[in-house]
Structures are given as C-alpha cells and as structure tokens.
C-alpha positions as CSV (number, residue, x, y, z in Angstrom):
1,X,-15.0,-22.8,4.4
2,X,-15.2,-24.3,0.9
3,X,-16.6,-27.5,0.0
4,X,-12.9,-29.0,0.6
5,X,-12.8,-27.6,3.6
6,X,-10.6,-24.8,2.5
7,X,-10.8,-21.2,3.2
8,X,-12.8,-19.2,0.7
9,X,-11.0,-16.7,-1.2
10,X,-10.7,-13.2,0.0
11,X,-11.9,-10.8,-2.3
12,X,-10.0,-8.1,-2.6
13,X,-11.5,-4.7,-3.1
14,X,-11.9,-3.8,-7.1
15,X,-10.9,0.0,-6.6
16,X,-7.4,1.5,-5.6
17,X,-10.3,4.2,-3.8
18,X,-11.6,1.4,-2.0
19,X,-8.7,0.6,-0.5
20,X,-7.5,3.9,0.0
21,X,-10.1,4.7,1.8
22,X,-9.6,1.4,3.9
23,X,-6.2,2.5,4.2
24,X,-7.3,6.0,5.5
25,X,-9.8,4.3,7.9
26,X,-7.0,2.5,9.3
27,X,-4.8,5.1,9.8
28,X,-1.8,3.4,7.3
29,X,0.8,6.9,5.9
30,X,3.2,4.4,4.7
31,X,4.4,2.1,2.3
32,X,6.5,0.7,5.4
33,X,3.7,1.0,7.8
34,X,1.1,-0.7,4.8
35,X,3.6,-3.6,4.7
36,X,3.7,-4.0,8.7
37,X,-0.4,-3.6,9.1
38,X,-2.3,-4.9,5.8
39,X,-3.1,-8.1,7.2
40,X,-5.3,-6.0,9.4
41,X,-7.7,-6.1,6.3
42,X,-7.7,-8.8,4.4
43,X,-9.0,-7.0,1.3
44,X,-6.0,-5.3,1.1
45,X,-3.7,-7.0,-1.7
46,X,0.4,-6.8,-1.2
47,X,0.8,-4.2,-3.5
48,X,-1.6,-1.8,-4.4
49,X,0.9,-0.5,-6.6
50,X,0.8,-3.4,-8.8
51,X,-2.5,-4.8,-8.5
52,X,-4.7,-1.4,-9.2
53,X,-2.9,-0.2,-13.0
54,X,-4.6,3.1,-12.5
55,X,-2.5,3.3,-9.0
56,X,-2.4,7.1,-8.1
57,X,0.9,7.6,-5.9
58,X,1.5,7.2,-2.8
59,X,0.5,10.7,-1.4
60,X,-3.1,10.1,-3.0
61,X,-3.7,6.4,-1.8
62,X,-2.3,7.4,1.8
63,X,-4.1,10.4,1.9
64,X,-1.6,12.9,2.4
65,X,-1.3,15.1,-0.3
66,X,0.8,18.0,0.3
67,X,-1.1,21.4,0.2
68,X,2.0,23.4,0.0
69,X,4.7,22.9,-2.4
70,X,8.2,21.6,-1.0
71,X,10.4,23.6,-1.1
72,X,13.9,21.9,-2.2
73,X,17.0,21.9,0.1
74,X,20.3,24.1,-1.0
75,X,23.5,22.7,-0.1
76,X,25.8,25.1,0.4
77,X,29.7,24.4,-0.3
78,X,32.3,26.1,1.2
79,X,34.7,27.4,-0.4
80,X,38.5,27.9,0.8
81,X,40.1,31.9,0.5
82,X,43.2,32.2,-0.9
C-alpha cells in the first residue's frame, strides 16, 4: 500500500508480446474468454487492442495463427425448373 494507504498501481506489461505470452501461459483463445479471465493477471490492461498501438490481431496475441488457409464457404442457391 501507498503512503495513503491506497493500493499501488499495477503496472501493466509495456509489450503486446508480454502479454501475449501471459495470455498463452494462461491458456486465454478469446476475446470473450480474455474479457471473462483478465483479472487473473492483473498486468493485463482491458484492451490490448487499444492500449498496445502496434497490436498484432487477434490470431497473433492469442496464439493461434492458422497454418492452413481457410477455405471460404459457397452457398449454393437453388434454383426452380421451369
């Protein structure tokens, strides 16, 4: 505690890799899930998206970068024969 007997700041860490790699350690895949558990490190800031500038994406920060490409879904329409 501070000399007012309030809490000291928390640092935060000063790299979107630092965190990522919290994030990884903490097994976070999500935005939704980062929201639910972030408190579990108090490091962490609200949004990494907005705190880092040089934020990657999410696939980077979560660790989860595709190694194969997606491949896009067709939707098919019927058609009606005359």
């Amino acid at each position: 505690m501070g000399a007012n007997n309030s809490p000291e700041p928390t640092v935060r860490y000063q790299t979107w890799q630092e965190a990522s790699e919290a994030v990884q350690e903490l097994v976070i895949e999500s935005p939704v899930e980062y929201k639910e558990r972030r408190k579990e490190n108090s490091r962490l800031p609200m949004r990494p998206k907005i705190y880092y500038k040089d934020y990657p994406g999410d696939e980077t920060f979560f660790g989860c970068e595709q190694d194969q490409e997606l491949t896009p879904v067709k939707k098919t329409k019927k058609t009606k024969k005359a």
